[in-house]
C-alpha positions, 0 to 999 in steps of 0.5 A, spaced: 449 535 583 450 536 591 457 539 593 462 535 597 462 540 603 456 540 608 452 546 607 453 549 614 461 549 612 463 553 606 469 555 605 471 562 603 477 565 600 481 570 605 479 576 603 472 574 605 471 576 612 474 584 610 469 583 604 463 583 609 467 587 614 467 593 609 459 592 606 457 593 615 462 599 615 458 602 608 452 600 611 453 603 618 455 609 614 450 609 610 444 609 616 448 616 620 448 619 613 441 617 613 440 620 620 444 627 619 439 628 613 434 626 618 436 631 623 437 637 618 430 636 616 426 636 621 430 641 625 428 645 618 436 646 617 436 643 610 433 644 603 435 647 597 442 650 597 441 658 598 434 656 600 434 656 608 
């Protein structure tokens, strides 16, 4: 069954552009986090916790 709506036209609901907003946030933060952990470790600031 075909819907009555062009495809390149779908409607959303209004939180839907705060929905998207928030998941590139998380994964903006997800990427520093990743480039912190990055940066500790190969400057040999990370490991273990004691263990430095």
């Amino acid at each position: 069954m075909k819907p009555n709506y062009p495809a390149d036209n779908v409607p959303h609901e209004p939180w839907y552009k705060y929905g998207v907003m928030f998941l590139f946030f998380e994964m903006a933060v997800a990427v520093a986090v990743c480039g912190y952990s990055l940066y500790l470790t190969f400057h040999g600031l990370g490991g273990f916790p004691g263990k430095h």
